[in-house]
N, C-alpha and C positions, 0 to 999 in steps of 0.2 A: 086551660092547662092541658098539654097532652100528655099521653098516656106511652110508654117508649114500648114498641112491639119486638118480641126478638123472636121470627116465626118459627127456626129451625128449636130453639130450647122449650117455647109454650106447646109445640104437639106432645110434649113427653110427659106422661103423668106423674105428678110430686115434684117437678122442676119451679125454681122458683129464679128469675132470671139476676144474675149479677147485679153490683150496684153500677150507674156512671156507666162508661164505655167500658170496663170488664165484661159486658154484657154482648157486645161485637166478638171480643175471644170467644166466649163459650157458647155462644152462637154459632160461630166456626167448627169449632170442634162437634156441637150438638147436628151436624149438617150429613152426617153416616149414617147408614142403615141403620136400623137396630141390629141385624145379622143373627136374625131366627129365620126357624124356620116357616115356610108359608102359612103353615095352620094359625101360626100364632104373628105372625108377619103384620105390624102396625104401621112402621116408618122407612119410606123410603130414601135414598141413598141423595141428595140433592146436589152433587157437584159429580155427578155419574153421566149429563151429558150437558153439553154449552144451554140446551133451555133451560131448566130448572137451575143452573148455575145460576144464571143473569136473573132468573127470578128470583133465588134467593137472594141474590147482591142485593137488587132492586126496592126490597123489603127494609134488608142491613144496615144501605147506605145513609136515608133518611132516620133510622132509627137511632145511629149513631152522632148523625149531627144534629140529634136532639142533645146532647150534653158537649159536642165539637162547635159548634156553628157550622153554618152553611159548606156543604160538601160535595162535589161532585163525582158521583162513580164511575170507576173509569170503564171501558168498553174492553167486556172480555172475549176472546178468542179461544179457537179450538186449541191451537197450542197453550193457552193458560191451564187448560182443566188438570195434567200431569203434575206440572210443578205446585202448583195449588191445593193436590192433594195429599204431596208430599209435602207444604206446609203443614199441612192438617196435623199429618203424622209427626212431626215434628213437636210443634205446639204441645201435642196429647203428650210426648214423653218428655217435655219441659213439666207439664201438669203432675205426670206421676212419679216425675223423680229418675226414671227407668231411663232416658238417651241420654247421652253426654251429645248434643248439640256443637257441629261443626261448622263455620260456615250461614249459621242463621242469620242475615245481617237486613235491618230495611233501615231506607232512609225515608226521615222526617222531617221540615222545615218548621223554625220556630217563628212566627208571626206576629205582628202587633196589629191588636184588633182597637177598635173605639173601648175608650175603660180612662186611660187606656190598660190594656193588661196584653196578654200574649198566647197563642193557641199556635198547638203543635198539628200542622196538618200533614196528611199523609202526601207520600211524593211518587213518582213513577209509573209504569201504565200496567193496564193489567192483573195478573196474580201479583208483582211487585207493589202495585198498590196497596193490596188487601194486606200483604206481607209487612209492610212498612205501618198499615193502621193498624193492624192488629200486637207489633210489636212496639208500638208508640204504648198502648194501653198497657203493655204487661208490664213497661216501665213507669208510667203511673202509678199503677195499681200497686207494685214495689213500692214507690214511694209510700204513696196514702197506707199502705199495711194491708191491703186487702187481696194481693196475690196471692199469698198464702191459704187464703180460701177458697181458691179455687181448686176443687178436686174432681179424681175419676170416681165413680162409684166401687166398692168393691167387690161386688156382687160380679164375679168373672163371666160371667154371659149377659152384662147390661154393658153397653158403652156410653152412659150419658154423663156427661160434665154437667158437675152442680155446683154451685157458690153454698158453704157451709156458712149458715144463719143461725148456728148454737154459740152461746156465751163465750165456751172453752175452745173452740174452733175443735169440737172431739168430732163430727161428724164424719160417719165412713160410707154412709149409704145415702144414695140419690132420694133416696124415699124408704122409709123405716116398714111401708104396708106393704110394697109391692117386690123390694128387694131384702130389708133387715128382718121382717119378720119371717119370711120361709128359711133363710139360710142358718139364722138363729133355733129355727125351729129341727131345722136336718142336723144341727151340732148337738143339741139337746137328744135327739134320738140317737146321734152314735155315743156320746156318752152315758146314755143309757143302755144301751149294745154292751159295749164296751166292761159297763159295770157287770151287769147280767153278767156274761162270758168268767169276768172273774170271781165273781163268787159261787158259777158254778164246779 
C-alpha cells in the first residue's frame, strides 16, 4: 500500500494533509513562503522559479493519481509560473471566504475507466492543467462535504492551509502549539491589561 506524499503541506509543522485529492488543493495553496523574516525563515516560496515549480508538480502529480489513476503532468513553462500564482491566490480567497472569484474556470473530462465507473481527469496544458485539477477536487470535495474543511490558519502571520480533523469542523488554527496557543495566550494578557487598567 502507498502512502500519498503532499511535499509542499508535510514541511509545515502540525499540517496534517487533506483527505483524497483535497490534498492536491492544499498542497497548492501550502506552496508560498511562509513570509517571515530570515531569522525565523523555515519555507521557501516553491512556484518562485520554473525549477522548484516542476519539482513540485513532479511530487503532486503522482501523488494525486494515487486517488485519480494514472495521470500525466503537464510540462510547465516560464510563462506558466504568473498565471499559476495567481491561481494560488485565487484558490486561498475561495478558502477564506474573502474574493468573490471572476473568471475561475478549468476544464475537466469525464472518463470511463475498467469498473466499469468514471474518472474525471484534468484537461489543458500547463498552469491550465493544475487549474482544471485542482478545481475538479474542490468540486468533489463539495460533493463528499469535505470542502468545507478546508481552511486558512488564523493566526495573521502564518499562511498554511489545514483540512480541519475536529468533530464540529470548530477548528481555527493550523496547529493549536505553534499558532493557537501564543495568540490565546497575547489575548489572555490584553485582557488582563485591560482589567488591571479599570480597576485602577
Amino acid at each position: 500500500m502507498t502512502t500519498t506524499r503532499w511535499a509542499a503541506t508535510e514541511r509545515v509543522d502540525g499540517l496534517v494533509p487533506a483527505p483524497g485529492g483535497l490534498g492536491f488543493v492544499q498542497d497548492l495553496l501550502n506552496t508560498c513562503s511562509d513570509g517571515l523574516p530570515e531569522r525565523w525563515h523555515r519555507h521557501d516560496e516553491l512556484l518562485g522559479d520554473l525549477a522548484s515549480a516542476r519539482t513540485w508538480l513532479a511530487g503532486a502529480v503522482p501523488a494525486l493519481a494515487e486517488h485519480r489513476g494514472p495521470l500525466v503532468a503537464p510540462r510547465l513553462a516560464a510563462t506558466d509560473l504568473e498565471p499559476l500564482l495567481a491561481l494560488r491566490e485565487q484558490l486561498r480567497g475561495l478558502v477564506t471566504g474573502e474574493t468573490a472569484v471572476d473568471g475561475l474556470v478549468g476544464t475537466a473530462a469525464v472518463e470511463v475507466v475498467p469498473g466499469p465507473s468514471f474518472a474525471l481527469r484534468p484537461a489543458g496544458d500547463g498552469w491550465r492543467w493544475i487549474a482544471s485539477a485542482a478545481l475538479a477536487e474542490c468540486f468533489l470535495a463539495q460533493e463528499n462535504g469535505t470542502w468545507r474543511r478546508l481552511k486558512a490558519c488564523r493566526n495573521p502571520h502564518c499562511v498554511a492551509t489545514f483540512y480541519d480533523h475536529t468533530r464540529n469542523n470548530n477548528g481555527v488554527w493550523h496547529s493549536v502549539r505553534t499558532c493557537g496557543n501564543p495568540a490565546n495566550l497575547r489575548a489572555s494578557r490584553a485582557r488582563r491589561r485591560a482589567a488591571e487598567g479599570i480597576g485602577s
